[in-house]
Every structure is written in C-alpha cells, then in structure tokens.
PAZAPA-4460 file (N, C-alpha, C; in steps of 0.05 Angstrom, whole numbers, plus 32768, in hexadecimal, padded with zeros to 4 digits):
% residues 271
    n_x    n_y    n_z   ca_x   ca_y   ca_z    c_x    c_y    c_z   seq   type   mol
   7D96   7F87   7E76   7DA8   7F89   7E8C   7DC2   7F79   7E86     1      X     A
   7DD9   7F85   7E89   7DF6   7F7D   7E89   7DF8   7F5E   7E9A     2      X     A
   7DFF   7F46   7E8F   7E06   7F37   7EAB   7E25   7F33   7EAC     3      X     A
   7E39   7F39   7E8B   7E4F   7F3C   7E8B   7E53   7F45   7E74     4      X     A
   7E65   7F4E   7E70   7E7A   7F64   7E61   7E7D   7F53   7E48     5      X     A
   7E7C   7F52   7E33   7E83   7F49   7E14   7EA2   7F49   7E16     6      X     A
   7EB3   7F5A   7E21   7ECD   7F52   7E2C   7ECD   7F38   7E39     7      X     A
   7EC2   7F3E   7E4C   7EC6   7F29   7E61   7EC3   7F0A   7E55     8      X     A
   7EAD   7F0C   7E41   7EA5   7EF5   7E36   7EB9   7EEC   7E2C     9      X     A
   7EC6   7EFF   7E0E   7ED5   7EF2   7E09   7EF4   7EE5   7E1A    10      X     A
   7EFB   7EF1   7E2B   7F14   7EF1   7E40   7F04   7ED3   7E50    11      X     A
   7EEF   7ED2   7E56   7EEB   7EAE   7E68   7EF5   7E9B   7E4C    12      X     A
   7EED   7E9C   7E36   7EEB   7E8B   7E22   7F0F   7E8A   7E22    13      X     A
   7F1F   7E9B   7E22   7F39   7E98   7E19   7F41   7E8B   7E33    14      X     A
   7F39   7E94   7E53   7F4B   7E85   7E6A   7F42   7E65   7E65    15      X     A
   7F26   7E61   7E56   7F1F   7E44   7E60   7F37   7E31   7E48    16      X     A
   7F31   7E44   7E2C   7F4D   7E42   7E1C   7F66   7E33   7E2B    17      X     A
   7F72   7E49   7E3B   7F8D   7E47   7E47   7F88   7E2B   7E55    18      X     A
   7F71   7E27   7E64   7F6F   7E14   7E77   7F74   7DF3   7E66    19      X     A
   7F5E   7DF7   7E50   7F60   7DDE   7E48   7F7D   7DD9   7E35    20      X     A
   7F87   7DE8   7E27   7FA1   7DDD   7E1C   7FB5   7DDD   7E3B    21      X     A
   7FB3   7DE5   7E53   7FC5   7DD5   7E62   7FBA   7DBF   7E71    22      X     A
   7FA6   7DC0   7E6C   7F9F   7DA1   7E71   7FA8   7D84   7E64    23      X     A
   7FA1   7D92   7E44   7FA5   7D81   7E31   7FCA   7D74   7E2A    24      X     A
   7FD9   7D8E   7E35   7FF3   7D8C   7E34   7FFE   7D74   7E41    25      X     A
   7FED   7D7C   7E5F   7FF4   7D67   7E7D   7FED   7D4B   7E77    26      X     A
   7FDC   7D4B   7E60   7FD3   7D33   7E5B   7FEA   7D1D   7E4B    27      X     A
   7FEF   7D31   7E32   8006   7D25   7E19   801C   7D2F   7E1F    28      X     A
   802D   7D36   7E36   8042   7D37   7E34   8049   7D1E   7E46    29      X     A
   803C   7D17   7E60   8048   7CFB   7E6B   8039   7CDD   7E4F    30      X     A
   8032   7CE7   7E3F   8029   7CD3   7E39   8040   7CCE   7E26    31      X     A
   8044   7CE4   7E15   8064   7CE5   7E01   8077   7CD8   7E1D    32      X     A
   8081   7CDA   7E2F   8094   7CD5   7E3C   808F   7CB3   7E38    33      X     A
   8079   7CB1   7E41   806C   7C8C   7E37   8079   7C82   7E29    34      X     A
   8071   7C8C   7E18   8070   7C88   7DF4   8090   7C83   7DEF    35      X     A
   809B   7C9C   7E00   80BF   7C95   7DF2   80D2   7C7F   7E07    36      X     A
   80C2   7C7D   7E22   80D1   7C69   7E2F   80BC   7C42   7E24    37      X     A
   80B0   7C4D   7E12   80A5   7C2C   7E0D   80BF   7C24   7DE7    38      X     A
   80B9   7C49   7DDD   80D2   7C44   7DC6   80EC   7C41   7DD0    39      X     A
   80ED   7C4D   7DDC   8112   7C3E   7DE8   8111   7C23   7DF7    40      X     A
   810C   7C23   7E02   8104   7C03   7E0A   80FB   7BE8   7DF9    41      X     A
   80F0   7BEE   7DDF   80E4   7BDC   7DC9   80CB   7BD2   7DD7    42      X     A
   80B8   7BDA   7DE1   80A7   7BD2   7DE8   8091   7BC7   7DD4    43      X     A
   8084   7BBD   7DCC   8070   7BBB   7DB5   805B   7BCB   7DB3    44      X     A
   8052   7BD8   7DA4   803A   7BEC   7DA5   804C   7C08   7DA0    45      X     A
   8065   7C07   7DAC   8077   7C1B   7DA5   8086   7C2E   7D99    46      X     A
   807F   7C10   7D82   80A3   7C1A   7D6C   809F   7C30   7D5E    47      X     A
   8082   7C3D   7D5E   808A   7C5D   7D4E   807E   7C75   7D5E    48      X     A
   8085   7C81   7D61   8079   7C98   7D6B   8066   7CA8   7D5D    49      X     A
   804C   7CB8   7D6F   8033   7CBF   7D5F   8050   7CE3   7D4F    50      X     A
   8046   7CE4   7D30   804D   7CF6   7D26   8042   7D16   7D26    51      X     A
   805A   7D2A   7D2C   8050   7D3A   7D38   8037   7D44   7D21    52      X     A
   802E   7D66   7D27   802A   7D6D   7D1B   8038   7D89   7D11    53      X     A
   8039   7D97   7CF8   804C   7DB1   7CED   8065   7DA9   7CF5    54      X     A
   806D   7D8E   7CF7   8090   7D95   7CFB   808C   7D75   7CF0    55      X     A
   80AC   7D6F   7CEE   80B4   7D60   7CDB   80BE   7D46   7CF1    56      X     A
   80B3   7D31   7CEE   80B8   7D18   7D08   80D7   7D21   7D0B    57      X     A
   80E7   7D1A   7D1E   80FC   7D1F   7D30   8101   7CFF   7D31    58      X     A
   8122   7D02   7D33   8131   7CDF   7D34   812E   7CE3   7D4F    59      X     A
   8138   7CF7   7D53   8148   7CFB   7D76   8136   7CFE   7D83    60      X     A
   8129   7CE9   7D94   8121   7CE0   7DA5   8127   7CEE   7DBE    61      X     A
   813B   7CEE   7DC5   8150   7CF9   7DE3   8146   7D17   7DE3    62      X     A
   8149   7D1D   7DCE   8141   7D3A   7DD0   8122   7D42   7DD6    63      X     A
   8114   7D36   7DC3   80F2   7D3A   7DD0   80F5   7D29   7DEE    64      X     A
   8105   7D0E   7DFB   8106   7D0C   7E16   8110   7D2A   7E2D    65      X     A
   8124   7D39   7E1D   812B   7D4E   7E26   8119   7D64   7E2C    66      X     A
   810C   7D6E   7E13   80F9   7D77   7E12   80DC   7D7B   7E26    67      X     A
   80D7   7D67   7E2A   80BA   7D58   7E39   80C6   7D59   7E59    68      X     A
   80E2   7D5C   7E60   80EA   7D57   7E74   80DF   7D72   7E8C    69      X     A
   80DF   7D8C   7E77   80E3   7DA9   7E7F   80BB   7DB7   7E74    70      X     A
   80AC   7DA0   7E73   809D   7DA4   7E6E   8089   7DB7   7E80    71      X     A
   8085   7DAC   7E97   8075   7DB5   7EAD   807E   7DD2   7EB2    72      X     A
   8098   7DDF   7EAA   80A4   7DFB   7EB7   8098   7E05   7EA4    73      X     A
   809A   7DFB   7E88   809D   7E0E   7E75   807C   7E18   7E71    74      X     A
   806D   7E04   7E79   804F   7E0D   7E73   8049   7E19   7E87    75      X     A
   804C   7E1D   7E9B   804B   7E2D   7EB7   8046   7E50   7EAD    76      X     A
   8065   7E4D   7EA3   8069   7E6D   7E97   805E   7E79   7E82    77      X     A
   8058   7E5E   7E6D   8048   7E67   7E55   8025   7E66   7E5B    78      X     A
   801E   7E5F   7E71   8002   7E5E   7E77   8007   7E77   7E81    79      X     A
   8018   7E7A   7E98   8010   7E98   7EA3   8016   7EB3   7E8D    80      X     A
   8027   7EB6   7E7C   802C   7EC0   7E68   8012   7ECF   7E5F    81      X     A
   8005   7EAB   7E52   7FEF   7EB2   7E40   7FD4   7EC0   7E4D    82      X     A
   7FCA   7EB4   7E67   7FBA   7EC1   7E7A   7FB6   7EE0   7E88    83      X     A
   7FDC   7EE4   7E8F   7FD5   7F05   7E92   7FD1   7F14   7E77    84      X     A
   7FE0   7F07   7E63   7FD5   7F16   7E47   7FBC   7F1E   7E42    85      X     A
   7FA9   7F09   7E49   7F96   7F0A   7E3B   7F7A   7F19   7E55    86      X     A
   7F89   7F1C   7E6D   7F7A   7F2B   7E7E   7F88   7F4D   7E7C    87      X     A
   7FA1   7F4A   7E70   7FA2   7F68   7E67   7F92   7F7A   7E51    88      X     A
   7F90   7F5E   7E42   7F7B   7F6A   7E27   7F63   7F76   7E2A    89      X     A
   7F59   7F64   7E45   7F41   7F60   7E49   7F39   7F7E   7E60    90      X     A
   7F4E   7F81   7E69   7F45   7F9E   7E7D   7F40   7FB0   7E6B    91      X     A
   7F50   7FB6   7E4D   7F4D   7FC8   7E3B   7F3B   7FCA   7E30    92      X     A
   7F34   7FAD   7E29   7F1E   7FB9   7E1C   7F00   7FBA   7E25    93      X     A
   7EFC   7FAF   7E3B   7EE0   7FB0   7E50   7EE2   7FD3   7E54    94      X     A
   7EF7   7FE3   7E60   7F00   7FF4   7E58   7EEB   8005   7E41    95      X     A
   7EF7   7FF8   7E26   7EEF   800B   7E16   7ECE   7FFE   7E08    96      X     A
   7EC7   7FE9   7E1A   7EB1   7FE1   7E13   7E94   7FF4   7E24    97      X     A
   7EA8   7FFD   7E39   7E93   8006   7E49   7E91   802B   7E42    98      X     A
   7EAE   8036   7E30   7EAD   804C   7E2B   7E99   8051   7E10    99      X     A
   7E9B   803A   7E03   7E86   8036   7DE7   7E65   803D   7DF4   100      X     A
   7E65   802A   7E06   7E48   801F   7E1B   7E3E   8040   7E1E   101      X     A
   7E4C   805A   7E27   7E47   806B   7E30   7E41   8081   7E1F   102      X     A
   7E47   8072   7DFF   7E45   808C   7DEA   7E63   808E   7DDA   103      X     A
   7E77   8083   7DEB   7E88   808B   7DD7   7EA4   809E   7DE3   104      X     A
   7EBD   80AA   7DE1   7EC4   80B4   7DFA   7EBF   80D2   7DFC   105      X     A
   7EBA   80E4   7DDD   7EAE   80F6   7DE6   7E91   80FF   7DEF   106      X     A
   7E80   80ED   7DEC   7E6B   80EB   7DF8   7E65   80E6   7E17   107      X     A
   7E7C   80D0   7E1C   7E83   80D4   7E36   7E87   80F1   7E4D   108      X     A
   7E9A   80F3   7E3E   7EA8   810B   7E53   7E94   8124   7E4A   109      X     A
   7E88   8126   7E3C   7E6A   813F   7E36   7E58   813B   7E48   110      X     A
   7E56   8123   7E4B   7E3E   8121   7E58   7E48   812C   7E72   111      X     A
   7E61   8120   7E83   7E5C   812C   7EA0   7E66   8145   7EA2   112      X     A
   7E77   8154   7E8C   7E7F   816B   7E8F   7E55   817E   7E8D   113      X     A
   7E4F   816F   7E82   7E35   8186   7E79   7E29   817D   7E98   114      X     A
   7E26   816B   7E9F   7E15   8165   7EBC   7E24   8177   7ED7   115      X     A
   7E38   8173   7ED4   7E43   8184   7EEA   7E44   81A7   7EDE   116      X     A
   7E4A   81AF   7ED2   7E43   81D0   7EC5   7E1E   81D1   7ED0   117      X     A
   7E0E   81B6   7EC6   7DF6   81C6   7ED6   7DF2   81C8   7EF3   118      X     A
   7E03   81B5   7F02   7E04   81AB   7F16   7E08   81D4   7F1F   119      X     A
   7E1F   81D7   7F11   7E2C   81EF   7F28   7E1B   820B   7F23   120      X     A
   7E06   8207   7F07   7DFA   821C   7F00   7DE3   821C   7F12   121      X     A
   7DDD   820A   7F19   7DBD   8200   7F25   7DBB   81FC   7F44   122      X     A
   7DC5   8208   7F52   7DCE   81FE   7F6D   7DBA   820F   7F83   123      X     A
   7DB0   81FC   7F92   7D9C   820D   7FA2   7DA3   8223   7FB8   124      X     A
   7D95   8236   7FC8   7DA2   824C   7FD1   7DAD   823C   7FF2   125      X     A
   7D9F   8223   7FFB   7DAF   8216   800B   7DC3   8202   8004   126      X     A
   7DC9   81FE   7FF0   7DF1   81F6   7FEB   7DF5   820C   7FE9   127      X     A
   7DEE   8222   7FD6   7DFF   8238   7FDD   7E0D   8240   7FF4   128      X     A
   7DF6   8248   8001   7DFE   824F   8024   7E13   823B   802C   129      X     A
   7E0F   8224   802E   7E1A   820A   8036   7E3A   8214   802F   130      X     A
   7E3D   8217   801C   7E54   821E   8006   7E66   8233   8010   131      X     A
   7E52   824C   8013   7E62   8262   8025   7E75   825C   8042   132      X     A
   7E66   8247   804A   7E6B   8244   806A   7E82   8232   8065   133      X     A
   7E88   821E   8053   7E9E   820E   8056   7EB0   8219   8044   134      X     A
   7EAF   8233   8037   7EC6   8242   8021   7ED7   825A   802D   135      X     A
   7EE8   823E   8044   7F02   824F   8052   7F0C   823D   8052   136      X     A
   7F2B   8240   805D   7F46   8232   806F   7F32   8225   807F   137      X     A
   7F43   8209   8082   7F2F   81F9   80AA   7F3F   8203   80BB   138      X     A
   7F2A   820D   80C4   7F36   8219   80E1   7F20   8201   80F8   139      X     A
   7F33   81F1   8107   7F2A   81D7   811C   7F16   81E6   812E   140      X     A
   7F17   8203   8132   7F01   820A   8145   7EE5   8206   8135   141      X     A
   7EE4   8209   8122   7ECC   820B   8117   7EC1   81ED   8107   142      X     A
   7ECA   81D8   810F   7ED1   81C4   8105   7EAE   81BA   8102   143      X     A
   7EA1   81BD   8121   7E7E   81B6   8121   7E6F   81BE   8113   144      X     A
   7E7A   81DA   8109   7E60   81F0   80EC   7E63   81E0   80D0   145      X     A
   7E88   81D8   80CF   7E8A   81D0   80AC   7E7A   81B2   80B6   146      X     A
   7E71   81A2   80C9   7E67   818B   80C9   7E4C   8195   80C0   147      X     A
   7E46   81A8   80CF   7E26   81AA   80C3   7E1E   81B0   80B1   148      X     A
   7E30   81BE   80A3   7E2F   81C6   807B   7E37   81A8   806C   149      X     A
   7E4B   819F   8074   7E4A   8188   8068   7E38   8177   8061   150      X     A
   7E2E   8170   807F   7E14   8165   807F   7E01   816A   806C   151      X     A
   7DF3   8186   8064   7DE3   818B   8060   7DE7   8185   803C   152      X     A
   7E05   818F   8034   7E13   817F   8019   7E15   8161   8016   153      X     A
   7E17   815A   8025   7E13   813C   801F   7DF2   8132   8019   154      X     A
   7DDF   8147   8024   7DC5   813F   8022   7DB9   8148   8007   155      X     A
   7DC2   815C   7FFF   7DBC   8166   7FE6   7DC8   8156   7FCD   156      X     A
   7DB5   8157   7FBA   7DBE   813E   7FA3   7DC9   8145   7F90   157      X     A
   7DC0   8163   7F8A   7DD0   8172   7F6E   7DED   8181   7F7C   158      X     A
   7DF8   8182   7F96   7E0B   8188   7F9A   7E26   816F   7F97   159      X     A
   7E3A   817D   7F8D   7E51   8168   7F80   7E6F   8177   7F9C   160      X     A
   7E74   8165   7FA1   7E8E   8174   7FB6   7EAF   8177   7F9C   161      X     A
   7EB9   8183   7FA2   7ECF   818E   7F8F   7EDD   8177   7F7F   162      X     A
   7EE3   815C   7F98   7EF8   814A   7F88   7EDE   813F   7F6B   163      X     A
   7EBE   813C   7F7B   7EB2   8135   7F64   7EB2   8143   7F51   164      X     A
   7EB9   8158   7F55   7EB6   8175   7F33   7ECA   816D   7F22   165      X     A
   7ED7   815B   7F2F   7EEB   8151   7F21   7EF2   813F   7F0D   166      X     A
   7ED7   812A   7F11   7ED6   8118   7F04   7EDB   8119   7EE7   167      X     A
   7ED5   812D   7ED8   7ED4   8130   7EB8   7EF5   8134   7EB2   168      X     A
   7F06   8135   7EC3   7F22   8139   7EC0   7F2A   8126   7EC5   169      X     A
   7F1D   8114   7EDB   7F26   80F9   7EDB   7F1F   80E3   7ECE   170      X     A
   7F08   80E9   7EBC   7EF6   80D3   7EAD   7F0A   80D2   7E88   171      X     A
   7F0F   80E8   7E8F   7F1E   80EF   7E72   7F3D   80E8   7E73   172      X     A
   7F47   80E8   7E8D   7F64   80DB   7E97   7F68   80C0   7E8B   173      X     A
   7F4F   80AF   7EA0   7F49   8093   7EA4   7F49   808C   7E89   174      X     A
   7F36   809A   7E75   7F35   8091   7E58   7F4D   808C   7E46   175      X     A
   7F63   80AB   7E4B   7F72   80A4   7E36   7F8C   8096   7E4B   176      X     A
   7F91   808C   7E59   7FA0   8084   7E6D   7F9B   8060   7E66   177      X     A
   7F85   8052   7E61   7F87   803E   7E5E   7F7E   803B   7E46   178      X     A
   7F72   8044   7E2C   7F78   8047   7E0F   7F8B   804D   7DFF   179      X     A
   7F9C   805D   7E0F   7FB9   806E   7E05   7FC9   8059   7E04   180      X     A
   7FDB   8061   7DE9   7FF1   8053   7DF3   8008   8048   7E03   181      X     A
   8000   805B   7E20   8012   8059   7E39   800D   804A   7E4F   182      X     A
   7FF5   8043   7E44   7FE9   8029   7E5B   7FFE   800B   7E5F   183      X     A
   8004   8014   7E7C   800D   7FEF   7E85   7FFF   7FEC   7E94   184      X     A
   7FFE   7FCD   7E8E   7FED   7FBA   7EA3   7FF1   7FC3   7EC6   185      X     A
   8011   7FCE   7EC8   8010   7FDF   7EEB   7FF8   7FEB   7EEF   186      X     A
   7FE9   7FF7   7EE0   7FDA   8013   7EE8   7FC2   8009   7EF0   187      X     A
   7FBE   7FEA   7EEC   7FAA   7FDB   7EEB   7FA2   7FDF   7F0B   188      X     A
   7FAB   7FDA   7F1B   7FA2   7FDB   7F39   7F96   7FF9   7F41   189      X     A
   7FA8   8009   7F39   7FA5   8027   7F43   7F8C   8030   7F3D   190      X     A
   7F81   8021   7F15   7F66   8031   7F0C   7F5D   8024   7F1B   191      X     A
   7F50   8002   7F1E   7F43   7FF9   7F29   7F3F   8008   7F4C   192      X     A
   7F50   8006   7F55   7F43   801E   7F75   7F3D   8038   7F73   193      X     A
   7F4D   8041   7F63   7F4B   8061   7F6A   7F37   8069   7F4A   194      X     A
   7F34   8066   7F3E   7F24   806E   7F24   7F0A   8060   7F2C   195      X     A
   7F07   8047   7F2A   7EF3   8037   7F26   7EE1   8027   7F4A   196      X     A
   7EF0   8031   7F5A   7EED   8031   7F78   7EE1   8011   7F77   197      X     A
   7EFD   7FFC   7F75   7EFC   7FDC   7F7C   7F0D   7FDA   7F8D   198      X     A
   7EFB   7FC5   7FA3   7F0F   7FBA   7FBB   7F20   7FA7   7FAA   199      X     A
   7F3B   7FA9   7FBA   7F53   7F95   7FAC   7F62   7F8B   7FC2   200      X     A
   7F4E   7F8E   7FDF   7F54   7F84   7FF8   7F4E   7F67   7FFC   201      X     A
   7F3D   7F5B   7FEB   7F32   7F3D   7FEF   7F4A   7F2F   7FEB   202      X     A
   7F56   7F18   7FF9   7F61   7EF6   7FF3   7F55   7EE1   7FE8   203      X     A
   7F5E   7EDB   7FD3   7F4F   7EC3   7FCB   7F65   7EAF   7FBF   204      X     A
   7F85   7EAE   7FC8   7F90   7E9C   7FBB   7F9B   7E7F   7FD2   205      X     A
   7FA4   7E6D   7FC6   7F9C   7E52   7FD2   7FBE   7E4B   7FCE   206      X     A
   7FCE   7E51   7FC4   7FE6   7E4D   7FC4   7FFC   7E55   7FDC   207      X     A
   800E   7E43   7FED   8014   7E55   8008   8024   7E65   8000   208      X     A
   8030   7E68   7FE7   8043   7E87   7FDF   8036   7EA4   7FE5   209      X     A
   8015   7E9E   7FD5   800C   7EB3   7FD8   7FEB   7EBB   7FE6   210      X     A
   7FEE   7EA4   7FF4   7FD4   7E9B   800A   7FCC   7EB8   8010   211      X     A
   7FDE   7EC9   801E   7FDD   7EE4   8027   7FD7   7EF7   8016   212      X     A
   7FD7   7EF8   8000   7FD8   7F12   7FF1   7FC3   7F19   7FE6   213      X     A
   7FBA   7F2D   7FE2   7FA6   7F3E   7FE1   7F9C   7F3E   7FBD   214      X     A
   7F89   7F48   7FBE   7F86   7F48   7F95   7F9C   7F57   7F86   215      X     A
   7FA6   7F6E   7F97   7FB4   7F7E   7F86   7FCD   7F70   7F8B   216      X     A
   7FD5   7F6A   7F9E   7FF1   7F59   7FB2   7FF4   7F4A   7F92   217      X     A
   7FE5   7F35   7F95   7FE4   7F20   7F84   7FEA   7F21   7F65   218      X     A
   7FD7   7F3F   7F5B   7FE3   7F45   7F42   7FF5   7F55   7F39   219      X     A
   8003   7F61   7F4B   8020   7F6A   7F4C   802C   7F5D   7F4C   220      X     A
   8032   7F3A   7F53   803C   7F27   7F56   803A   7F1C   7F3C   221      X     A
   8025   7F16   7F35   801E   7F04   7F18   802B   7F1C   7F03   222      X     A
   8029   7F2F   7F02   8036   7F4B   7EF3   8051   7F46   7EF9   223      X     A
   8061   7F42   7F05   807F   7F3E   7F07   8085   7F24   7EFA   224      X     A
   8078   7F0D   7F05   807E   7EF6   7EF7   807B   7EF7   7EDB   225      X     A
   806A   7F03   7ECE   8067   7F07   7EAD   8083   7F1F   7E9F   226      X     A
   8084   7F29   7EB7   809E   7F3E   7EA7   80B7   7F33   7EAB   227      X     A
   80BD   7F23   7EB6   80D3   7F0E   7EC2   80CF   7EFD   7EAB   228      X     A
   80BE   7EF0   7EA8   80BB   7ED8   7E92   80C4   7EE3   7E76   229      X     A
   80B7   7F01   7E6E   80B4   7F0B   7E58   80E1   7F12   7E54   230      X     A
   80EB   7F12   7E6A   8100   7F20   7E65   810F   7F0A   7E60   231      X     A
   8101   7EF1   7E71   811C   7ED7   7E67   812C   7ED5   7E82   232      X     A
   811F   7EE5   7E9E   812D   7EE2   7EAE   811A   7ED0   7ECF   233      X     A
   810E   7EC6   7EC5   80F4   7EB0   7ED4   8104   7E9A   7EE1   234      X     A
   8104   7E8D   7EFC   810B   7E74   7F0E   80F5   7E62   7EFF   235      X     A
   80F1   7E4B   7F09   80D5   7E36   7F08   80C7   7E47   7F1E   236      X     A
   80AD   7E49   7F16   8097   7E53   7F23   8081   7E4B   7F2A   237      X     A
   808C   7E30   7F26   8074   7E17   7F33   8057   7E12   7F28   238      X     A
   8058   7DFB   7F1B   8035   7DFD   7F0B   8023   7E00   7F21   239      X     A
   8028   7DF7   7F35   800D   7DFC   7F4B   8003   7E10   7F4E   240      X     A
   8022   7E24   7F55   801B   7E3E   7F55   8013   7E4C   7F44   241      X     A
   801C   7E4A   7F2F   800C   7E51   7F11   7FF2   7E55   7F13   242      X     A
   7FE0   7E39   7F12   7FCA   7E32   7F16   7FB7   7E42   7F26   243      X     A
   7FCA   7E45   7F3D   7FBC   7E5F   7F53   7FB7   7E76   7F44   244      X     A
   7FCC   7E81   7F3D   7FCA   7E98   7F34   7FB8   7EA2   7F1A   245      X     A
   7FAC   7E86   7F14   7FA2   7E87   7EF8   7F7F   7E8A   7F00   246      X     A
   7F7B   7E81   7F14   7F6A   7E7A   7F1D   7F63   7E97   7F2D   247      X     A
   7F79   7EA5   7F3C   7F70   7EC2   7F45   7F65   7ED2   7F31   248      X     A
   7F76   7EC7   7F1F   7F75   7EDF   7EFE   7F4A   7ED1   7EF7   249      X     A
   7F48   7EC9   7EF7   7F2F   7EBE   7EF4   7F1F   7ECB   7EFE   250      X     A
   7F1D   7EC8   7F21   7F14   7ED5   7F32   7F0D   7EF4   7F32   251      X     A
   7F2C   7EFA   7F24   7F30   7F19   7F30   7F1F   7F1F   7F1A   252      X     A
   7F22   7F1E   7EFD   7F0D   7F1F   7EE9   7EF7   7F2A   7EEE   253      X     A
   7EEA   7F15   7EF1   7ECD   7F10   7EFE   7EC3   7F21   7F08   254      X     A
   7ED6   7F28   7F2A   7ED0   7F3C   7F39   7ECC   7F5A   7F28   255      X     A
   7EE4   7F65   7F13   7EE1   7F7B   7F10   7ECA   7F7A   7EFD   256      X     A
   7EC7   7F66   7EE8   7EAA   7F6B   7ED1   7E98   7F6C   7EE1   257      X     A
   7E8C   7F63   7EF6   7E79   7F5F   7F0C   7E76   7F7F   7F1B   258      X     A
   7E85   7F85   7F1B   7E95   7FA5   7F29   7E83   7FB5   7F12   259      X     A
   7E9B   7FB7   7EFA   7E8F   7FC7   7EE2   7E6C   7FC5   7EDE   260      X     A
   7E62   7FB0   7EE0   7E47   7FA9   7ECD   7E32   7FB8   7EE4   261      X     A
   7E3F   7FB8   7F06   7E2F   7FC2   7F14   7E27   7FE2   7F0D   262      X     A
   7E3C   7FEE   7F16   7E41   8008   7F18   7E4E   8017   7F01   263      X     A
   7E53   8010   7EE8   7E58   8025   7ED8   7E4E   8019   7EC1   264      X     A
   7E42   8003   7EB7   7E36   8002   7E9C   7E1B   8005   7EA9   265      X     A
   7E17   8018   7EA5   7DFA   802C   7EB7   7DF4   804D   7EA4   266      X     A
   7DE3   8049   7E8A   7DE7   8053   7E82   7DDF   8078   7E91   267      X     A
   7DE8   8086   7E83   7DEB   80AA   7E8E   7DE7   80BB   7E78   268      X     A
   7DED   80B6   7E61   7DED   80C8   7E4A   7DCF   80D6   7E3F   269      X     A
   7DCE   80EE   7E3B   7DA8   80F8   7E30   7DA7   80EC   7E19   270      X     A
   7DB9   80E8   7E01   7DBA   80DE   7DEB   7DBD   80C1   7DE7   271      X     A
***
C-alpha cells in the first residue's frame, strides 16, 4: 500500500532543506553583524573575522556591514524562489510517477480506451432502452421520464455517461499537457480540479495578507510572487509572510500526494 509518493519523498527532504539553511542563515547573519560591530569597535575576542569559505577574506568590512543589512529581504525571495521550484518539480514528476505506476503512458491510455469499447459493446438491453428514452433534445415537459432513465443509468455499473466516454481523450490531454514541453506551473490549479477532481476550497494560511485565501487563491499568489522575483521586479515581501506561504506550500503538498495515493495509484491495468 502507497502511504506517499517517492516524489513526494523526495520534495519533503528538499522543503526541510530550504527550512534548515534559513534557519541556519537567521542564525550567522546577526551573529556576523556581532562579529563586525565588536571589529570596529576593538573589542577583544574580535580582531579577526571567522574566514569565509570559496571566496577570498574581504578588507571591506562596510560592505559585508552593507551586505548583512538587506539580509532578511533577500532570503525571503530566495526561500520562496527555491520552494515553488521545487514543488513545481515535484507536481511533474508524482505526475509521471504515477503514469509509470499504471504501465507506462501507452499502457495507460489502452487500457481505458479498451475498457470503455467493451463497456459500449457489452451493454445490457436495459441501458439500452434507458439510452433510447434520453436520445433527444430536453424538452422540460418530459423532464420526470429522463429522471427515471437516468436513474436507472446511474444504477447500472457497466454504463459510462458521454462526458465519461471521454476520459481516454482526457487522460491522454492531462498526460502530454503536464509532460510536454508547454506545461506552466498556471495549469497547476485547473488539473488539480478539473482533471484530478481536488478541493482547492480549504484555508489554511495564518498570515493577515492572506488569512482569506483559498488553496488555489493562495497559489496564484505565491505564482506571481515567484514571477515578479524571477523578473527583478519584487517589493520586500516580508519573511513572515514568506514563511506562511512556505508552510501552505507544505500543506498543499501533502494534501494532493494524499489525494493521488487515494484514488489514482489504484492499480487498473490486465497486464
């Protein structure tokens, strides 16, 4: 039994990543600030500074003071940077971990194209009937008969209603749509509801910017802030808020591998 995605695994290991080098940052950068107001001052214990590492010690002082000053913005954006990155990776390839899980992608789409062809070969003489009675225009007078054919389609197990006949056009969309090279991270909300049928109605953020906003709200938000950052055209975006959002990205994770491991790494294939 699935309890998470080999994606997913690796994607917790890289956020806890992200987590501890900005921890570690928060730690040594007020401590350098220490360090250079005990060397300018002559304090004892002071007089040299710990030497970096891959770069060559620096006279200029003022400048690593300068430096350390803009610290807190700059990791804000390079945390969030690195976090939607690495939850973009991670939709792709849970993605293609679960298209592997199924056989593979033409194995995939064989299998339900062949299940539905028997579906429509094999149909008993009441869907048929059923079938006759709802294969017109709606006309509202007759609105109580197509309820009772419906009915009787909804009770039957080998009957598939049209949008489901569809699925093998949509399973083969979904595939090359987020494997292809035309995949952006936008399309991320739309598969998740409409392909993969996830609520993206839940709240779970703690920041009052975005207290209100919804999962999808939220990552249309965190999606703008990364394309803003990426262009060079980003305000300060507040480590707190950061933090929030890093922490939805966590969440939201979770929720969809939890999603996936329920209902579609379930295997289907005869082979």
């Amino acid at each position: 039994m699935i309890g998470h995605t080999e994606s997913f695994k690796k994607l917790k290991k890289e956020q806890q990543r992200i987590l501890d080098f900005t921890v570690l940052v928060c730690y040594s950068v007020p401590n350098l600030k220490k360090s250079i107001k005990g060397f300018k001052e002559n304090i004892p214990n002071y007089e040299n500074l710990a030497k970096p590492d891959y770069f060559k010690e620096t006279t200029d002082i003022n400048r690593l003071e300068s430096l350390s000053g803009k610290y807190k913005e700059n990791l804000s954006k390079y945390t969030l940077l690195s976090a939607f990155s690495f939850f973009e990776s991670y939709f792709r390839d849970v993605v293609e971990e679960l298209i592997q899980f199924h056989g593979g992608k033409d194995e995939f789409i064989e299998t339900v194209k062949n299940r539905h062809q028997n579906l429509l070969q094999n149909q008993n003489p009441a869907v048929l009937e059923s079938k006759r009675k709802l294969n017109e225009p709606l006309k509202t007078k007759n609105w109580q008969r197509y309820q009772k054919h419906i009915e009787i389609l909804d009770k039957e197990p080998s009957y598939r209603y049209p949008s489901e006949l569809l699925a093998t056009y949509g399973l083969k969309y979904f595939i090359e749509s987020v494997s292809g090279n035309g995949f952006k991270s936008v399309m991320i909300p739309e598969i998740l509801e409409y392909g993969l049928g996830f609520d993206l109605s839940e709240k779970v953020n703690q920041h009052p910017d975005i207290v209100d906003k919804n999962l999808k709200e939220t990552f249309d938000i965190m999606r703008d802030l990364r394309n803003s950052i990426g262009h060079g055209n980003s305000n300060s975006i507040g480590f707190e808020k950061v933090m929030d959002l890093i922490r939805f990205l966590r969440h939201f994770s979770l929720k969809i591998d939890e999603h996936l491991a329920t209902h579609f790494f379930v295997l289907e294939r005869s082979k």
